[in-house]
N, C-alpha and C positions, 0 to 999 in steps of 0.2 A: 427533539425532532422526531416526528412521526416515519414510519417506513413501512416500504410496502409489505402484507402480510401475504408472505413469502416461504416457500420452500424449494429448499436444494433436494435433487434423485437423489430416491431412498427415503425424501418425507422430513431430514432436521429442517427446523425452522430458521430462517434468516434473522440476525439480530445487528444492534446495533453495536460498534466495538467504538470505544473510548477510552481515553486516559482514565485506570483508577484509583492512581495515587496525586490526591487533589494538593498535595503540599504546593510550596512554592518554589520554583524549578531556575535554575537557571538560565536553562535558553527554552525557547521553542521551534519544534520542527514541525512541516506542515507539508505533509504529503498529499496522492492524487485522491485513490479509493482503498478500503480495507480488502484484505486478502482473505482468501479459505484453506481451509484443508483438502489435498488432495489425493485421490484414491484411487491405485491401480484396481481397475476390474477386468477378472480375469473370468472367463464362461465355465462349465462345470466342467470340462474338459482340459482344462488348465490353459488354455488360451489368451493374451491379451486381448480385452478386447476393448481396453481402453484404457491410453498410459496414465493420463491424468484428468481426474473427471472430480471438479470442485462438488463436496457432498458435504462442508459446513461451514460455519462463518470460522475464521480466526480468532483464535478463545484469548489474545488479548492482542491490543493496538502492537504492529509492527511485530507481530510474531514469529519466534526464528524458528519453528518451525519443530520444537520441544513437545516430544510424547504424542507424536503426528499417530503414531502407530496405535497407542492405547485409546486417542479419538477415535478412530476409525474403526477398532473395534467392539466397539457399542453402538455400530449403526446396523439395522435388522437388512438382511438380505435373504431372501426366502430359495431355498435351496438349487432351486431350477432357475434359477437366475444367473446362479455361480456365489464368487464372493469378493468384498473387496478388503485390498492391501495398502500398505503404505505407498503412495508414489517417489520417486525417486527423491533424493535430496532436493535436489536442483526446484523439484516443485513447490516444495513446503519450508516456509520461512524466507526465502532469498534477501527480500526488501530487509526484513528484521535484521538477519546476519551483516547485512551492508549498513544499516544503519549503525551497528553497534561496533564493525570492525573496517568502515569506510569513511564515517562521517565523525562519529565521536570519537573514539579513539587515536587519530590524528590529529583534534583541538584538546586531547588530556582529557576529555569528560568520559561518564559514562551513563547509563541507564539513569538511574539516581537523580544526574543533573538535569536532567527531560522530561518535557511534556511533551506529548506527541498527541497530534490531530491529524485528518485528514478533510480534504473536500467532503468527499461522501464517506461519511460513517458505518459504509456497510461495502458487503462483498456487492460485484456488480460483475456479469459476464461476457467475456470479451467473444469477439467473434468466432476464435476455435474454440472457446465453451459451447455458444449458443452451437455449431455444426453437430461436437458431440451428443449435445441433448436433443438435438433433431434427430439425428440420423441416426444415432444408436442407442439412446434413452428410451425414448420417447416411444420407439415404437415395441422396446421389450417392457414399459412399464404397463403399457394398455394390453398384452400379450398377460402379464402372469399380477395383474392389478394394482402395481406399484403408484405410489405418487406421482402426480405428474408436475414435473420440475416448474416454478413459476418463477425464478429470478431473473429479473429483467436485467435487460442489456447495459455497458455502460451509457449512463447520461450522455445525452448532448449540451445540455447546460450544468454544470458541474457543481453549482452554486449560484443562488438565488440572493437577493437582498438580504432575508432570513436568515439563510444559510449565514451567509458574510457572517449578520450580528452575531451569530452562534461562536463562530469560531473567535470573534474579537474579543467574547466574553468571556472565552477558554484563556483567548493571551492575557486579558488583564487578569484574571483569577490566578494564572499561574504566575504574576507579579515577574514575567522574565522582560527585560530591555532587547532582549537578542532574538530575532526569527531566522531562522533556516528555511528557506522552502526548498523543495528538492524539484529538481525541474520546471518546465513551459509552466503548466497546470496552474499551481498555485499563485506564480505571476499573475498569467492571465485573469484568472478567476477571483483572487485577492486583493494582493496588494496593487494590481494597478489599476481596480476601479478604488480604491481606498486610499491609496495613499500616491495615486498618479503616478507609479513606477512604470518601465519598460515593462512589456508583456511578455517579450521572450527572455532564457536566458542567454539568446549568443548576443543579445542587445545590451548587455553588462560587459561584454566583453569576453572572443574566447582565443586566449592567448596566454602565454605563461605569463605574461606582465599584468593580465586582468581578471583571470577568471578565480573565481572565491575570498572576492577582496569584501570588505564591510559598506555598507551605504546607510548613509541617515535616512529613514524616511518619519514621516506622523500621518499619522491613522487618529481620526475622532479626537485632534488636540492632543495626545500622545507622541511621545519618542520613542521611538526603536531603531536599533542597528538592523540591518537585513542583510543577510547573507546567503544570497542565489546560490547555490550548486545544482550541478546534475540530477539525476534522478537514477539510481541504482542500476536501474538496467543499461545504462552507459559507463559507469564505475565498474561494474565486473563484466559487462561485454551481455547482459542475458538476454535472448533472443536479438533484434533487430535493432541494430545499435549504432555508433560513430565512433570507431576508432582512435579519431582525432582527441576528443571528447575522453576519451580511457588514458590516454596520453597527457592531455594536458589535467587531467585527476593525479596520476599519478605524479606531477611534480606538484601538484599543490598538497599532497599528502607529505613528502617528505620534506617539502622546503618553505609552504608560504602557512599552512594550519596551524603545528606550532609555535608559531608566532602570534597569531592573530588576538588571541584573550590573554 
């Protein structure tokens, strides 16, 4: 898959993040967009002057968020600029750490058992990124000649025909029977032009009697189990979320996961 060429303030280049352990996995997960690394910038005065400002791609799929600090320290920041830090935990890794202590860890798998994909294969900027690199990038990089930030916003269409085949090619290579999607996203975008699922996940059911139960579907003559969950920023509550949704996670973690495989 081609992507745009792209840079994050401060000039790293935007890439693509994919599964790099090609073996064949047990299950598969299938997220929205790739994450980045983020960086408090602080003016030469010691000031915030910005808690978290995305300045590279996430150096592998579903990244927890591991030596955030040694990345960001080989990004050039020219003196008059200030300089940047690690941003807060909460900013670097979240999805990864929930994946690995939200989603696998209560079905008994771990890293190992996974293949992980996403919609879009790349970081993409959400609306308080794009504000930050308007309002306060954008105009200290034209100021002291810095790069000027080019990563586009999240997609409107999230996945294309293309797209699809890409990711189908990933589930049959990683030879797994089992998809996880985490959230609306992947429904919508995936499995329900492919394999005619519900688009949402409260259309699966959300209730302790229904939500993160198994469904057959087939995709392209294929069988696979699919199994709808949330999407991390509802599992541990992170920014703009549903309570309800954290609630009825939390009993499927301790009473319906270990069961399921």
């Amino acid at each position: 898959m081609r992507i745009p060429e792209s840079v994050f303030p401060f000039g790293e280049p935007l890439r693509i993040v994919r599964q790099e352990d090609r073996s064949p996995k047990r299950i598969f997960v299938l997220g929205v967009y790739a994450s980045a690394v983020h960086a408090r910038w602080v003016n030469p005065l010691g000031k915030v002057f910005v808690k978290a400002l995305a300045v590279a791609s996430e150096p592998c799929i579903f990244w927890n968020g591991e030596d955030a600090a040694a990345i960001i320290s080989k990004i050039k920041v020219p003196e008059p600029a200030g300089r940047l830090e690690s941003a807060d935990l909460s900013f670097n890794g979240p999805s990864g750490r929930a994946l690995d202590e939200d989603v696998l860890k209560p079905l008994g798998l771990t890293r190992s058992d996974a293949w992980l994909s996403d919609l879009v294969p790349h970081s993409c900027f959400n609306s308080g990124q794009q504000k930050a690199v308007r309002t306060k990038y954008t105009p200290m990089a034209k100021k002291f000649g810095l790069p000027i930030s080019t990563i586009e916003p999240v997609p409107k269409v999230l996945a294309d025909d293309g797209r699809r085949r890409d990711i189908l090619d990933e589930l049959l290579e990683a030879g797994s029977d089992l998809l996880i999607t985490l959230g609306d996203q992947p429904l919508k975008w995936f499995t329900s032009p492919l394999a005619k699922t519900q688009n949402r996940l409260t259309e699966f059911g959300k209730s302790d009697d229904t939500y993160g139960r198994l469904h057959s579907i087939e995709i392209d003559g294929h069988r696979f189990q699919l199994l709808p969950i949330a999407h991390p920023r509802q599992m541990r509550r992170l920014g703009p979320s549903d309570s309800e949704w954290a609630r009825i996670y939390r009993h499927w973690a301790e009473h319906v996961a270990p069961t399921l495989l």
